[in-house]
C-alpha positions as CSV (number, residue, x, y, z in Angstrom):
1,X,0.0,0.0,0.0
2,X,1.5,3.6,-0.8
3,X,1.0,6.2,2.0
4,X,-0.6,8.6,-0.6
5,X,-3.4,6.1,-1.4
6,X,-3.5,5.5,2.4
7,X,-4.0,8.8,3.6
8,X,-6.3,9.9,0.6
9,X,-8.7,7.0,2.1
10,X,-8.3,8.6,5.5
11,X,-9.4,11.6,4.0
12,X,-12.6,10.5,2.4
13,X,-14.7,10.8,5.5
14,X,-13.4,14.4,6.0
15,X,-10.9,17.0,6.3
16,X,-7.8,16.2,9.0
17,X,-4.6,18.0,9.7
18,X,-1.3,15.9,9.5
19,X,-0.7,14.3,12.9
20,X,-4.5,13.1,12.8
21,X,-3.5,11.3,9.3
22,X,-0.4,9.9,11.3
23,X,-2.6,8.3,14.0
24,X,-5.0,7.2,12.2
25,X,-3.1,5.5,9.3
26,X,-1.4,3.8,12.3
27,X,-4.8,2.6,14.2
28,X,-6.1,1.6,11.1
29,X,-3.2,-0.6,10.0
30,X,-2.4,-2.0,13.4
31,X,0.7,-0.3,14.0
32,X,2.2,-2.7,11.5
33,X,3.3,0.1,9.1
34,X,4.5,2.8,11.2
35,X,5.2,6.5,10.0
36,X,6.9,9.2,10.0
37,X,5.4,12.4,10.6
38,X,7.7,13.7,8.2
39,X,7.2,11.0,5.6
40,X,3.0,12.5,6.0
41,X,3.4,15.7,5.6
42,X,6.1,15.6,2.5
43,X,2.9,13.1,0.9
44,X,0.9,15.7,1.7
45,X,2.9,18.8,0.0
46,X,2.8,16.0,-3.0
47,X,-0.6,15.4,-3.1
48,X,-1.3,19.2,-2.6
49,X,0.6,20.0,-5.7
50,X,-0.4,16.8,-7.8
51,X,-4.2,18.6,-7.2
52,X,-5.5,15.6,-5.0
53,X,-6.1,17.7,-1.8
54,X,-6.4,21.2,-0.6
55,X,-5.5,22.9,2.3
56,X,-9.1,23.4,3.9
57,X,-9.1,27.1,5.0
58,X,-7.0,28.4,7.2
59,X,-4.7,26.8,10.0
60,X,-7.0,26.0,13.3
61,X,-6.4,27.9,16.5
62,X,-3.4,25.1,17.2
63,X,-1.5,26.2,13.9
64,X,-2.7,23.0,12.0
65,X,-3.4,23.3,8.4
66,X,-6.9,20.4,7.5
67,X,-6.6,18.8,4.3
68,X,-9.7,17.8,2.6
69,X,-9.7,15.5,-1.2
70,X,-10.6,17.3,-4.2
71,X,-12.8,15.6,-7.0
72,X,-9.5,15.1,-8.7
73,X,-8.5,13.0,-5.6
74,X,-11.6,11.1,-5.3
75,X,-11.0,10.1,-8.3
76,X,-7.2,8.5,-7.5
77,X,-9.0,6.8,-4.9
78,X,-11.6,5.4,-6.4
79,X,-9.2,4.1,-8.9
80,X,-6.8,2.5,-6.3
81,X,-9.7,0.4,-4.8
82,X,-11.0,-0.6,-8.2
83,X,-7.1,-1.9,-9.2
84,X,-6.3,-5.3,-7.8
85,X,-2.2,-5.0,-7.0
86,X,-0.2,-7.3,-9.3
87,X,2.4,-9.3,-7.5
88,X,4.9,-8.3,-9.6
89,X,4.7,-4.8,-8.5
90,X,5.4,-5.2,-4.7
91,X,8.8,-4.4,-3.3
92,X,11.3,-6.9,-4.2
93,X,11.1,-10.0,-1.5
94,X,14.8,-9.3,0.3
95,X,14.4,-12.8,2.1
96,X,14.2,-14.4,-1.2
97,X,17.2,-12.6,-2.5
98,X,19.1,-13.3,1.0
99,X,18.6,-17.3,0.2
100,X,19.2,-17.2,-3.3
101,X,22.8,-15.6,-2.3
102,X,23.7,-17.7,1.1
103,X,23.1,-21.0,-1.5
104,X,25.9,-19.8,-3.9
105,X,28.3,-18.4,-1.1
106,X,31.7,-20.4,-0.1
107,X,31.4,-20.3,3.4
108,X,27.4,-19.9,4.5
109,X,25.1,-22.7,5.3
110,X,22.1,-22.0,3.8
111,X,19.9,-24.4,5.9
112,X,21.4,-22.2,8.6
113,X,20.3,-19.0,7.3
114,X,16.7,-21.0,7.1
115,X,16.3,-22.0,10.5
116,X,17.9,-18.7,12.1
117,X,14.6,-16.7,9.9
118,X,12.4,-19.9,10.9
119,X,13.0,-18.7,14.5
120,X,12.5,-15.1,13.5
121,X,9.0,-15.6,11.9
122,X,7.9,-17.9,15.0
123,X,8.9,-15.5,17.2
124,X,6.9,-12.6,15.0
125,X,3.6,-15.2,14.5
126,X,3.5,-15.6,18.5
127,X,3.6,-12.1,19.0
128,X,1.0,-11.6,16.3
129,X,-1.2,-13.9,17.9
130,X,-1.1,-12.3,21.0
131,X,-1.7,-9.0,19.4
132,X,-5.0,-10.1,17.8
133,X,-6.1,-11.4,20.8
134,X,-6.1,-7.9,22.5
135,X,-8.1,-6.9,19.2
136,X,-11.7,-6.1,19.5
137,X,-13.8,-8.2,16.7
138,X,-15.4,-4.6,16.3
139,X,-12.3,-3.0,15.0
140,X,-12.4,-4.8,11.8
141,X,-9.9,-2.8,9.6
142,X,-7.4,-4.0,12.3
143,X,-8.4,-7.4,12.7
144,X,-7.9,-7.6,8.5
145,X,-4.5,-6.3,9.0
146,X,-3.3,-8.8,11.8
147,X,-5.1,-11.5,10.2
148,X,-3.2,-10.5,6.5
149,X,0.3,-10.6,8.9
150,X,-0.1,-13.9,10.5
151,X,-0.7,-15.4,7.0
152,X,2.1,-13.8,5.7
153,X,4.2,-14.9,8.7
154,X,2.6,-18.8,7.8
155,X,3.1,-18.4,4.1
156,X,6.7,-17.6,5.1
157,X,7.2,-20.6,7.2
158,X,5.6,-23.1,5.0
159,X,8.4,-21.5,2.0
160,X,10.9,-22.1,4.7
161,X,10.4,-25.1,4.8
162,X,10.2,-26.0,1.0
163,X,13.6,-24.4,1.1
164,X,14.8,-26.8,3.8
165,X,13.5,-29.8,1.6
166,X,15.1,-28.5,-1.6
167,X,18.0,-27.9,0.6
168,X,18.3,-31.5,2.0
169,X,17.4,-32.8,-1.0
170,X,20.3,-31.0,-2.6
171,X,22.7,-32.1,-0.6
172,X,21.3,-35.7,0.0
173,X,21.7,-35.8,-4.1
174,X,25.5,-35.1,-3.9
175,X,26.8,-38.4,-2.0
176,X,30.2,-39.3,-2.3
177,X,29.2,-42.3,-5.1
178,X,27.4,-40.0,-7.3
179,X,30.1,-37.4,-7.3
180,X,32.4,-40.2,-8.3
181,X,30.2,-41.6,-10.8
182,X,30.3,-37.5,-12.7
């Protein structure tokens, strides 16, 4: 999810000033994706510029400028939530990349490098679990995001294991006798 699509949703209900955006976007998503305040309001001075939202009258008694969406950024918006995300365009996996290196490297175990982010991710889906539980069923944008978290934390195990299969497998394929046979 990009913050601009993120914090144009949060403004579809209404106009809010910066640090409102920051808090919310963090409710909503669990605390999973923390921000920056900075990170909001240089999306902000994009978003202003790209003609998706205006500053809402002048700054409040507290200084605070409101944003509120223009047509032009209900529009965006609308588009976002009618375009599926294609794989392909997510951030490269770094785990992925990590395993694909430690295989090919004189001098790292790669079933070591497996078990050591095994560990990691059981660690991660036990505190996930335990964050859920503390989760009202009423707070359903959050329950979504935990939910999508712990099956990314289960998809991740179950590929950890596939690469300790392939891994054993690999090595189980080199005995002394075959190498001699090649």
């Amino acid at each position: 999810m990009s913050i601009k699509h993120g914090l144009l949703a949060l403004l579809a209900p209404g106009p809010k000033y910066g640090y409102q955006l920051k808090a919310e976007f963090e409710a909503t998503t669990g605390s999973a994706w923390p921000l920056n305040i900075g990170q909001v309001y240089s999306t902000l001075q994009r978003l202003e510029k790209g003609g998706q939202i205006e500053a809402d009258g002048v700054p409040d008694d507290d200084g605070r400028v409101v944003y509120a969406l223009t047509p032009a950024g209900r529009e965006e918006l609308a588009g976002w939530f009618h375009s599926p995300i294609a794989q392909e365009s997510r951030p490269r996996d770094e785990l992925a990349i990590k395993l694909a290196m430690a295989v090919n490297t004189p001098g790292v175990e790669a079933r070591e490098v497996v078990q050591a982010q095994r560990r990691q991710a059981m660690s991660s889906l036990q505190s996930l679990t335990r964050a859920k539980a503390s989760v009202p069923d009423e707070d359903l944008a959050r329950v979504m995001v935990v939910d999508s978290l712990i099956f990314a934390v289960e998809a991740e195990v179950s590929w950890l294991d596939r690469c300790e299969a392939r891994l054993r497998n690999a090595r189980t394929a080199k005995t002394p006798e075959k190498e001699a046979v090649q």
